[in-house]
Gaussian input, Z-matrix of N, CA and C with variables (Angstrom, degrees):
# hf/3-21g

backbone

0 1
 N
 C     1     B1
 C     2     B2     1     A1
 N     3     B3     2     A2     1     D1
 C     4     B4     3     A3     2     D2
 C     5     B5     4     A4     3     D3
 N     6     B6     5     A5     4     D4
 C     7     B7     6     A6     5     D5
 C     8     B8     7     A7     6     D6
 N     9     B9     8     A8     7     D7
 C    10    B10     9     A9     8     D8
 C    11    B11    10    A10     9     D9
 N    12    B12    11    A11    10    D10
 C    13    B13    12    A12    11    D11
 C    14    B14    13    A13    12    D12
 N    15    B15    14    A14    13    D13
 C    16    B16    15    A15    14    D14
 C    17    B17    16    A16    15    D15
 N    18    B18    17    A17    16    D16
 C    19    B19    18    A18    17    D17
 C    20    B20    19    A19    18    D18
 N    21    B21    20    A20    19    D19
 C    22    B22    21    A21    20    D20
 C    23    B23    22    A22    21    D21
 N    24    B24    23    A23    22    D22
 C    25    B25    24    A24    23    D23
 C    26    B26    25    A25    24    D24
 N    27    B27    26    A26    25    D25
 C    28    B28    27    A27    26    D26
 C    29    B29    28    A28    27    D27
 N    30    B30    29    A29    28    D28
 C    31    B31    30    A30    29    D29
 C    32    B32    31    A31    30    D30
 N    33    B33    32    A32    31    D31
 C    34    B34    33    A33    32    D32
 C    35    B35    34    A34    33    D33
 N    36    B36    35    A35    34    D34
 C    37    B37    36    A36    35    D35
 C    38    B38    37    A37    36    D36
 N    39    B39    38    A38    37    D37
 C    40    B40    39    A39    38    D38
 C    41    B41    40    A40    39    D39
 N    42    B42    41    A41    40    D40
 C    43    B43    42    A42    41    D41
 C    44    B44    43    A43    42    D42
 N    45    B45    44    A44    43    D43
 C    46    B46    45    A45    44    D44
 C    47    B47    46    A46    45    D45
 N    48    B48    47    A47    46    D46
 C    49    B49    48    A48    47    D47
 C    50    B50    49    A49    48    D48
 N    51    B51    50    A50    49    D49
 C    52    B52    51    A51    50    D50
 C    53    B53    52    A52    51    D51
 N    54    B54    53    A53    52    D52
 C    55    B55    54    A54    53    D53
 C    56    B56    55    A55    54    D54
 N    57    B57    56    A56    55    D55
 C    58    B58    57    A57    56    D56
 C    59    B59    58    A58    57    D57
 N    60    B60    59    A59    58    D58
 C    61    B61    60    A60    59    D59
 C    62    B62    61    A61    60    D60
 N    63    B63    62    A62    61    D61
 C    64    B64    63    A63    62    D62
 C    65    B65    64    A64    63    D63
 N    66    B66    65    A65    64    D64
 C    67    B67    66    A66    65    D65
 C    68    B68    67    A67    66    D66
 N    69    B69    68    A68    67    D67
 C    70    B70    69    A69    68    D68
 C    71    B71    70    A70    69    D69
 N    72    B72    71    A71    70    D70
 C    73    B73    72    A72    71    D71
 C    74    B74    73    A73    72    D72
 N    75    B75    74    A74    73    D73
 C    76    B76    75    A75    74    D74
 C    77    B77    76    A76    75    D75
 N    78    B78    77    A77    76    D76
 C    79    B79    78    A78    77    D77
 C    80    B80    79    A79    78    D78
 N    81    B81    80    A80    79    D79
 C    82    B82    81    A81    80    D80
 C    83    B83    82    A82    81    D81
 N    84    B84    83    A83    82    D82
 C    85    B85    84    A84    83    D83
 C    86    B86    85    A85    84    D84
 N    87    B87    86    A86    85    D85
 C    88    B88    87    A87    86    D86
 C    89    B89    88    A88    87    D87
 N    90    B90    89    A89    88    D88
 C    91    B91    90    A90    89    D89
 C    92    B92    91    A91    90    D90
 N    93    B93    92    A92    91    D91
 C    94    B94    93    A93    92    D92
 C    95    B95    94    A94    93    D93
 N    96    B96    95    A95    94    D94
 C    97    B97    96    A96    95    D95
 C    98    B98    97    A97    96    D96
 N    99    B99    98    A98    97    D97
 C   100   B100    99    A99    98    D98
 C   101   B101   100   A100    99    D99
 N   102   B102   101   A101   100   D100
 C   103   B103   102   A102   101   D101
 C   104   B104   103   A103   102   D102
 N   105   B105   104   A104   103   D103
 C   106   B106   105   A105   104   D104
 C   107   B107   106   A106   105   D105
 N   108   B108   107   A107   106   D106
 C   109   B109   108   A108   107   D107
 C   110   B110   109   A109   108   D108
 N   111   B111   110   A110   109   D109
 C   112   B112   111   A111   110   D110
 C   113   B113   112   A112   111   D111
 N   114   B114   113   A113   112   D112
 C   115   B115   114   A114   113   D113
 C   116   B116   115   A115   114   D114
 N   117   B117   116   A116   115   D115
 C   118   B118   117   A117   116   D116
 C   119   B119   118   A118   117   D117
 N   120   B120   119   A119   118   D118
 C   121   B121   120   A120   119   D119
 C   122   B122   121   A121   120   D120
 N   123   B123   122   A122   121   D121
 C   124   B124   123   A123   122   D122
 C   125   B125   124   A124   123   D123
 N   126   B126   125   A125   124   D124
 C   127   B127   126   A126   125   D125
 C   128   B128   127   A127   126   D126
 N   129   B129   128   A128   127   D127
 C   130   B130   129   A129   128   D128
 C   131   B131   130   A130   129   D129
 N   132   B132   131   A131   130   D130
 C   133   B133   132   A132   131   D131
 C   134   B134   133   A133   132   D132
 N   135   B135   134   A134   133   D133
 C   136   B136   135   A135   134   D134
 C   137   B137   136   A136   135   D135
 N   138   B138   137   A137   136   D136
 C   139   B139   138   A138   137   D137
 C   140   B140   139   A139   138   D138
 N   141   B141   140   A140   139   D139
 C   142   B142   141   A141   140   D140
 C   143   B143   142   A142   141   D141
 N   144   B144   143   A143   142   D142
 C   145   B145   144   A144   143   D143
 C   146   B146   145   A145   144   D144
 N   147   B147   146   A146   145   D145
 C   148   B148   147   A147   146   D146
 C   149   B149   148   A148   147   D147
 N   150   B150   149   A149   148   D148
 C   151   B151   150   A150   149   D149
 C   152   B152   151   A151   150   D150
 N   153   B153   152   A152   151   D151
 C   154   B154   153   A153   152   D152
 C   155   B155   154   A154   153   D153
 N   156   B156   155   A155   154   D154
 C   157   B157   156   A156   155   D155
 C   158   B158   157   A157   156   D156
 N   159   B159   158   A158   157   D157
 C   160   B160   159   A159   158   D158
 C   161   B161   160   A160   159   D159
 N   162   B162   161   A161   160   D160
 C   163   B163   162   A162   161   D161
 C   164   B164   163   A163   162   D162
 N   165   B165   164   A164   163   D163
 C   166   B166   165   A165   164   D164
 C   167   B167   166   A166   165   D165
 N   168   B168   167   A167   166   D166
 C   169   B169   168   A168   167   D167
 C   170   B170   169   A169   168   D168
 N   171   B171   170   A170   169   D169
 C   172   B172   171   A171   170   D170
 C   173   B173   172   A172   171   D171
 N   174   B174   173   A173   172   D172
 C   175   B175   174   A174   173   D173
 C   176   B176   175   A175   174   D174
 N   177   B177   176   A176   175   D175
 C   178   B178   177   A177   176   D176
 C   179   B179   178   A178   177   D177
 N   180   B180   179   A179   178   D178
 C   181   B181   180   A180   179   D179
 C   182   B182   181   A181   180   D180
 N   183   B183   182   A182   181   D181
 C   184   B184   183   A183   182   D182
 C   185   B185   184   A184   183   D183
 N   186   B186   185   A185   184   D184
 C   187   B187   186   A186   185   D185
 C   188   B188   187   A187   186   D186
 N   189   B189   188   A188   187   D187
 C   190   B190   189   A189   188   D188
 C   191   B191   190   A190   189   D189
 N   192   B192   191   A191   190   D190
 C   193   B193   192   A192   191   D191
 C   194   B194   193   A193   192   D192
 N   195   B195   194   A194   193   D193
 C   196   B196   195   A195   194   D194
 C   197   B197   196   A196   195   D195
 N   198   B198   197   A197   196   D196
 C   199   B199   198   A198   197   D197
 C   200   B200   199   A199   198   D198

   B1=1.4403
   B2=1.5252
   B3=1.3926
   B4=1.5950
   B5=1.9242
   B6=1.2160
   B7=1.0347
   B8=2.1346
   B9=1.0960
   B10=1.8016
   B11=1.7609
   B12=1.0007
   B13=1.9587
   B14=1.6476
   B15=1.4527
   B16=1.6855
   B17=1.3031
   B18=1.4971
   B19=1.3399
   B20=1.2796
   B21=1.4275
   B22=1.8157
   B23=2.1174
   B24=1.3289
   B25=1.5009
   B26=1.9043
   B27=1.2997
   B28=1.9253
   B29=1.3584
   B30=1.3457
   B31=1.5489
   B32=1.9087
   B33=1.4787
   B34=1.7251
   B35=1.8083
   B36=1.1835
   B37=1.2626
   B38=1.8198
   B39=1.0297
   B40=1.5497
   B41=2.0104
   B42=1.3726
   B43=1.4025
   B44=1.3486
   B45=1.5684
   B46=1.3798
   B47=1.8577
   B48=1.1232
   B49=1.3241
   B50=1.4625
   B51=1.7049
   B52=1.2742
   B53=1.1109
   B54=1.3596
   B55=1.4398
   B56=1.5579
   B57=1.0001
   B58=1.7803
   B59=1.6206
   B60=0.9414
   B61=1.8310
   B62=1.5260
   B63=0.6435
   B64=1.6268
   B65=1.4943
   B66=1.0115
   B67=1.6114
   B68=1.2212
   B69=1.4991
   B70=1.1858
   B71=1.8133
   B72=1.2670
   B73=1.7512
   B74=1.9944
   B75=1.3531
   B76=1.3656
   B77=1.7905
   B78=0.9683
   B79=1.6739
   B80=1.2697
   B81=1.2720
   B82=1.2692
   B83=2.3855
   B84=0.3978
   B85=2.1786
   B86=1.8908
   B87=1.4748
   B88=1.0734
   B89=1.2723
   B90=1.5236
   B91=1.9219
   B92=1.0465
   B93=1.9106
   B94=1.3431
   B95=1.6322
   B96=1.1500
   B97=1.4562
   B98=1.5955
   B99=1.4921
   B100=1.4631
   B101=1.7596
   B102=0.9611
   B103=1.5139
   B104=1.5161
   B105=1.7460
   B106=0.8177
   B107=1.4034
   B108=1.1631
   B109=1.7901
   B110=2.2433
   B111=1.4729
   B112=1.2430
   B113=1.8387
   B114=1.1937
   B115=1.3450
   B116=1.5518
   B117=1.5880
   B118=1.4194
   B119=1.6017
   B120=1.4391
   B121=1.4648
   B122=1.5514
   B123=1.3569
   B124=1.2546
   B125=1.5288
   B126=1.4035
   B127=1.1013
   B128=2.1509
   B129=1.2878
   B130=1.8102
   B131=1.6158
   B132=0.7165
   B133=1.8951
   B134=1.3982
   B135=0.8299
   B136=2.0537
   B137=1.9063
   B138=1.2589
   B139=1.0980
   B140=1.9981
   B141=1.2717
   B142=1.4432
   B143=1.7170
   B144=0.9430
   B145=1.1865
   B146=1.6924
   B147=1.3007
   B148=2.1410
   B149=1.3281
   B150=1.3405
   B151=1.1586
   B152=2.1049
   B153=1.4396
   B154=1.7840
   B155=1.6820
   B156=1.3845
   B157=1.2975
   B158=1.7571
   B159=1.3659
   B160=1.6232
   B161=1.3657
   B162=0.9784
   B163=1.2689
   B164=1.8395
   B165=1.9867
   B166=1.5135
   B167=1.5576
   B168=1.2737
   B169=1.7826
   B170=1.6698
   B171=1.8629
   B172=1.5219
   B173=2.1509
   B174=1.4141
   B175=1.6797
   B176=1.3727
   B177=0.8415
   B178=1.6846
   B179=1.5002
   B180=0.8158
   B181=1.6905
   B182=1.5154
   B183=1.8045
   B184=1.0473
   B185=1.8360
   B186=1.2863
   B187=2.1328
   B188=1.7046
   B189=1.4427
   B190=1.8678
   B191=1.2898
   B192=0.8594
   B193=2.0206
   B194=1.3851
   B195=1.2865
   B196=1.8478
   B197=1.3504
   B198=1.5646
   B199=1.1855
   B200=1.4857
   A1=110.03
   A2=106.87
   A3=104.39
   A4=90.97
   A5=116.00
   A6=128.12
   A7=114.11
   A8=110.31
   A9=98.77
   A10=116.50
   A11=94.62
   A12=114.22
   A13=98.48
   A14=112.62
   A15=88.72
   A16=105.60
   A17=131.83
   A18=148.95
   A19=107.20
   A20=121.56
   A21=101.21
   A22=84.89
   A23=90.16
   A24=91.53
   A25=115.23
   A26=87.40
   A27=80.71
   A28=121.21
   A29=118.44
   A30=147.09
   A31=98.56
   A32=90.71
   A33=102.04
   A34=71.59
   A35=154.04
   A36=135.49
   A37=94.04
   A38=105.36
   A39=119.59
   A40=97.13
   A41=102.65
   A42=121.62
   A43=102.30
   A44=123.28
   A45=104.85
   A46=114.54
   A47=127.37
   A48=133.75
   A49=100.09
   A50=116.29
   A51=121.60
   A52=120.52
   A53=112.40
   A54=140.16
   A55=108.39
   A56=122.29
   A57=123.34
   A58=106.84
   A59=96.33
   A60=82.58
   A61=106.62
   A62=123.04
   A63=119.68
   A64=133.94
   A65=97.15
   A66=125.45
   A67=126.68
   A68=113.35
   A69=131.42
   A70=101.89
   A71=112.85
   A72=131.93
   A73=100.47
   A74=112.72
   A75=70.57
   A76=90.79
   A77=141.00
   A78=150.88
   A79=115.90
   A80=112.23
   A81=111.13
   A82=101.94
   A83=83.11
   A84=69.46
   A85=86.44
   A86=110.76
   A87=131.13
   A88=108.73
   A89=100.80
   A90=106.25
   A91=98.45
   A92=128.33
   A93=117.20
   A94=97.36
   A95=122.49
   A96=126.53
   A97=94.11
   A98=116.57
   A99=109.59
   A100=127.22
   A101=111.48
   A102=108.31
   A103=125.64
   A104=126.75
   A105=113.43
   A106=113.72
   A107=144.26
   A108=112.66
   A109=76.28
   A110=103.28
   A111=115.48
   A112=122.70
   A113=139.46
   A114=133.09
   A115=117.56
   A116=112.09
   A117=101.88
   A118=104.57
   A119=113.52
   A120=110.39
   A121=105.28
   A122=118.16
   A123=108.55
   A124=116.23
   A125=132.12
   A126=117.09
   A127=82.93
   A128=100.04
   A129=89.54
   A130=130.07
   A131=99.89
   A132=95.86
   A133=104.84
   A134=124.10
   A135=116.31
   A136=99.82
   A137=115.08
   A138=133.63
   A139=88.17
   A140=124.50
   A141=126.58
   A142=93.50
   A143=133.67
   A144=122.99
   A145=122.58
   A146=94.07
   A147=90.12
   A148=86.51
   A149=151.64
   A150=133.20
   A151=110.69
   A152=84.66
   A153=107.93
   A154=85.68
   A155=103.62
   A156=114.47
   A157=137.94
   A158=82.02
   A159=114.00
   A160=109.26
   A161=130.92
   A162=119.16
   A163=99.38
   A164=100.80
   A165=98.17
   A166=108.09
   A167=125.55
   A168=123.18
   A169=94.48
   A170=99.13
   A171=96.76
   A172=112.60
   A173=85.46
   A174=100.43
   A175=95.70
   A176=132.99
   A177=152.98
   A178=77.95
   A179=139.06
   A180=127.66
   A181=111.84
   A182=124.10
   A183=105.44
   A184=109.40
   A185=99.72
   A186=94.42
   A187=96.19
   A188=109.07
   A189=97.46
   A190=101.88
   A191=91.01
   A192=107.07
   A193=97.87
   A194=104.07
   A195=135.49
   A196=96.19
   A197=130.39
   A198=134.76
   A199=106.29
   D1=143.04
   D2=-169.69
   D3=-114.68
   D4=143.36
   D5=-175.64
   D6=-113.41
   D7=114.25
   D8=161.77
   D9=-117.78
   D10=138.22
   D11=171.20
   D12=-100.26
   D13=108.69
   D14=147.93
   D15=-124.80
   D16=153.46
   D17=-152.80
   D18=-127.49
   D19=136.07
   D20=165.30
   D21=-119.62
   D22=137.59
   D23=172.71
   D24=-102.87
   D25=165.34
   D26=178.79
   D27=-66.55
   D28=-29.76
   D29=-160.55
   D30=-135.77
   D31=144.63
   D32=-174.99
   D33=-86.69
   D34=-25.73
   D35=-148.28
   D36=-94.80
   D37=-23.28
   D38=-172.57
   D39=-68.68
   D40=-53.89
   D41=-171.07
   D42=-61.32
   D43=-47.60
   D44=-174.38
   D45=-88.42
   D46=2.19
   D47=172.32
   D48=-65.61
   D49=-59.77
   D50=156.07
   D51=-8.02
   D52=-93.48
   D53=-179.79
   D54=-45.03
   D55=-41.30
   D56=171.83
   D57=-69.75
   D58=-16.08
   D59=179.70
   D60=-109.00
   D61=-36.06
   D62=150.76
   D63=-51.81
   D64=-9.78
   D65=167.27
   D66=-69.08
   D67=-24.17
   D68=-169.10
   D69=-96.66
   D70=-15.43
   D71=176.46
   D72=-71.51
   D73=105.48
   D74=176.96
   D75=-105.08
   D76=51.74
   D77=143.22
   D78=-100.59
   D79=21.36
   D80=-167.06
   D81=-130.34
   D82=144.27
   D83=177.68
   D84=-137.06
   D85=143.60
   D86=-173.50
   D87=-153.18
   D88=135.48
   D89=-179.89
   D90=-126.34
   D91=149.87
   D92=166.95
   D93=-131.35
   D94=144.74
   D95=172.78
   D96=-128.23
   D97=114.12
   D98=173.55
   D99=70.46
   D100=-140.61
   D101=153.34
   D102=-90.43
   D103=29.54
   D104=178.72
   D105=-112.05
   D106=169.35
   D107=179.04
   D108=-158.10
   D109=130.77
   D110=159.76
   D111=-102.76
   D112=145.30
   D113=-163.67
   D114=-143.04
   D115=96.10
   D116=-160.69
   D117=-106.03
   D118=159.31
   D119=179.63
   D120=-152.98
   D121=138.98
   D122=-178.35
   D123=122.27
   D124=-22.50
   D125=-158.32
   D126=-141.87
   D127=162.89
   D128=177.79
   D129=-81.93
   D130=177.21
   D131=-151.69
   D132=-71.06
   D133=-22.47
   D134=176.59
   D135=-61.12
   D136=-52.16
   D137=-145.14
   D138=-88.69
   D139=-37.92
   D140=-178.86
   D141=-79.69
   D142=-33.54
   D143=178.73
   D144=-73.89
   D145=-22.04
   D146=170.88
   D147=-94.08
   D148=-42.49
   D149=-145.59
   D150=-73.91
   D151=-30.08
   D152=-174.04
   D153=-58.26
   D154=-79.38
   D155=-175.03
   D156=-11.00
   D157=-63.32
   D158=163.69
   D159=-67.46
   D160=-16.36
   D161=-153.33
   D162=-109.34
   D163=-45.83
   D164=172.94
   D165=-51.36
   D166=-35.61
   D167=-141.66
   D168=-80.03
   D169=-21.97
   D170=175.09
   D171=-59.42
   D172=-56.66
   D173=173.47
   D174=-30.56
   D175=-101.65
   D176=-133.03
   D177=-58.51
   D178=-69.34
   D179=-161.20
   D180=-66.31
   D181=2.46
   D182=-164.90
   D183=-92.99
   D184=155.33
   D185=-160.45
   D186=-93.09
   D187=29.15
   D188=161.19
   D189=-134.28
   D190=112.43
   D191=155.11
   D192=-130.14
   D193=137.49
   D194=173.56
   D195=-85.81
   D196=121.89
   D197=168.66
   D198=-144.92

């Protein structure tokens, strides 16, 4: 089973604290662009790494953020 997290944080500083502690997962692959941070698990790391990718650029383009 392949697993994704994507997050939108309030603060890009919020997003990468995130992302640093998940860092410490290494079954885990995590991308952050800004305040967005994607988190894949499950599948091997070439393949979690385009999927993260693709997946933050979705975040950042998405038209809801709660503020």
């Amino acid at each position: 089973f392949a697993t994704v997290l994507g997050t939108l944080w309030d603060t890009p500083k919020d997003a990468a604290e995130f992302a640093a502690a998940l860092a410490k997962r290494p079954a885990l692959h995590c991308e952050r662009q800004g305040d967005a941070v994607a988190v894949v698990a499950g599948v091997p790391a070439a393949q979690a790494r385009t999927v993260a990718r693709a997946y933050v650029r979705v975040l950042r383009q998405a038209p809801l953020k709660a503020h």
